[in-house]
N, C-alpha and C positions, 0 to 999 in steps of 0.2 A: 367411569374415568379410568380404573385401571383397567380395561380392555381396551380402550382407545390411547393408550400410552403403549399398549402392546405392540395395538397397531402400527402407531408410529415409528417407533421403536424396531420392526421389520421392516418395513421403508426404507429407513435407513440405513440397515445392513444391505439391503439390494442396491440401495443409490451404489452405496461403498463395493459393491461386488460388481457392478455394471460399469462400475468405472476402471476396470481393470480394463476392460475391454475383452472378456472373455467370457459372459454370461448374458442371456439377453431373457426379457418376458412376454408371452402372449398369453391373449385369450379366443378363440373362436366360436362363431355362433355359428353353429349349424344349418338352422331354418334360414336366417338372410345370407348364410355364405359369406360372410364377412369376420374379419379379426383386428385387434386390437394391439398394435407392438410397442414394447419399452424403447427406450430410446438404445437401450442396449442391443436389441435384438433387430433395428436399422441399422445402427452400426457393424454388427455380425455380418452383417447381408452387406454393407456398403452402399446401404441406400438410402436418402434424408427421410429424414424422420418426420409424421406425422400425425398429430393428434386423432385426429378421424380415426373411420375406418376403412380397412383396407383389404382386396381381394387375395382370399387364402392362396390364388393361383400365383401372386407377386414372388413369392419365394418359393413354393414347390417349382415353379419356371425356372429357377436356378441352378436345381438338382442334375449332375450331367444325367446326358442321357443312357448310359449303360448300368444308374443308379433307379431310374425311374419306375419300372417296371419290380424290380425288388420292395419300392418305397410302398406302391399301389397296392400292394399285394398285403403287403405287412394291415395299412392302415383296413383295408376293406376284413381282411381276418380276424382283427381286432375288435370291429364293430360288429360282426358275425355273430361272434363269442359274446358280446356283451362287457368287454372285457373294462374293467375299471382305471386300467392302467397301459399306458403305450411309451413304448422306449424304440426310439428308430435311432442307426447313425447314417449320415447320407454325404456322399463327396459336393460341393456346389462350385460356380465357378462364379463370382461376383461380376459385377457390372464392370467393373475397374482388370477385369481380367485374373482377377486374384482367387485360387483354388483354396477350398477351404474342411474340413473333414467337422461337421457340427454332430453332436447328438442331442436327440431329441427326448426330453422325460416328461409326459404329461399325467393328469387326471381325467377320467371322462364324466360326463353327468349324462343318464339316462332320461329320458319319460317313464312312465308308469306302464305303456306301452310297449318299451326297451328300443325306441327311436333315442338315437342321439340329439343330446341338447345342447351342450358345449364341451368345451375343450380347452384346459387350462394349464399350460406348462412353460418348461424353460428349455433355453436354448443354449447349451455350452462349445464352446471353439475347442475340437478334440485334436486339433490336428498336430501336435507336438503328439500327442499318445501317440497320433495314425505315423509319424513317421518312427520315433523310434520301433514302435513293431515292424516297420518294412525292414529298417537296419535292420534288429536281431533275426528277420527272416532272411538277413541277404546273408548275415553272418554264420546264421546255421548252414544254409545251402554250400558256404564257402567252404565250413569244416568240413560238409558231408564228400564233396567234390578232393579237397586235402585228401583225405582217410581214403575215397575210393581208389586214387591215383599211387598214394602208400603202399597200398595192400597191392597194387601191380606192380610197382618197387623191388616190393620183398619178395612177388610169388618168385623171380628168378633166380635168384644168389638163392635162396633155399631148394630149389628145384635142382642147383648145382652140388647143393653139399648133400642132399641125400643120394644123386647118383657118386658121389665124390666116394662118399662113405661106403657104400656097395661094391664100390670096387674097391676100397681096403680092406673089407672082410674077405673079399673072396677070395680064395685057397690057394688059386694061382697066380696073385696079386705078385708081379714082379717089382723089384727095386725102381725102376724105373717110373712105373706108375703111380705107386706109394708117393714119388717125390712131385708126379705129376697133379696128383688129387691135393697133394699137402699144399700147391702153391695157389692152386685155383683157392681151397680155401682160408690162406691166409689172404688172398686177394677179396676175395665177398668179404670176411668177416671184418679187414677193413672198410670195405663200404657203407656195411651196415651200422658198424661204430660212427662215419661220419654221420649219416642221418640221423642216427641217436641224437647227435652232437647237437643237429641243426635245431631236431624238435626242442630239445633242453633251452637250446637260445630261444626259438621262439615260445616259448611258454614263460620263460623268464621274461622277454618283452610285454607280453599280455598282460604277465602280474602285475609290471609297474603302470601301465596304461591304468590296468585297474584299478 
């Protein structure tokens, strides 16, 4: 009794998790190449749900095609290995036209032989994770692109004040030059103050974004 309340009792967190609409459950049988989906895991796919069972090809057929050959490779190295555990993510595009970034976390069940027997896992909707990592990569690339074009900024006006400086040391540095080098570098050093200026504004706007 109290393991069939467990049972139940797990059921129920899945009803409640499936109904988010962001988790879905299988099971796969190897030998007849068929599987078994929650109704959450048609959903995921956008496809009506069916008690029966169903050809494991219905949703690998949804995996774009420049994910396929990475998907193939993962699950056959998996079985290779013997391995007890398989975690794939894959981009899919649904029936409805809708792109979608799933991960895949199963268990496997061997033979005594080390033939695969089933395949029993869940299906989770990543794709809110897969975009904010494109953002923080688009936003890294943006700083790196920032900073590279900075530092070409700056190589000039300093390229200025060291030849600037080279001719005030020198011995023969007349009046006229002295006032020559003095005005180039009060003209960079104000440039350089404004782009201080600018970076200080925009890092203050980040912080409050933040």
């Amino acid at each position: 009794a109290e393991e069939r309340g467990r049972r139940q009792e797990l059921a129920a967190r899945s009803d409640v998790a499936e109904a988010t609409g962001a988790i879905g459950f299988f099971q796969y049988d190897f030998a007849r190449n068929a599987s078994r989906w929650s109704p959450g895991m048609s959903a995921l796919l956008g496809m009506p749900h069916l008690d029966g069972d169903r050809a494991w090809s219905e949703w690998t057929d949804l995996i774009e095609p420049e994910y396929v050959a990475d998907a193939n490779a993962r699950m056959a190295k998996c079985l290779e290995a013997r391995a007890p555990e398989f975690e794939q993510d894959v981009c899919i595009r649904r029936p409805d036209g809708g792109v979608r970034w799933l991960a895949t976390r199963a268990r496997l069940e061997y033979s005594a032989e080390g033939e695969p027997v089933s395949m029993t896992g869940v299906l989770l909707d990543a794709s809110g994770q897969r975009i904010a990592e494109t953002a923080l990569e688009a936003a890294r690339q943006d700083k790196e692109a920032f900073l590279v074009g900075l530092a070409r900024e700056l190589r000039g006006p300093l390229a200025l004040f060291r030849n600037s400086l080279a001719l005030l040391r020198a011995n023969d540095a007349s009046g006229e030059n002295v006032v020559w080098a003095a005005e180039i570098i009060e003209r960079h050093v104000n440039q350089l103050v404004g782009m201080i200026d600018n970076l200080l504004d925009l890092s203050h706007i980040a912080g409050q974004r933040l």
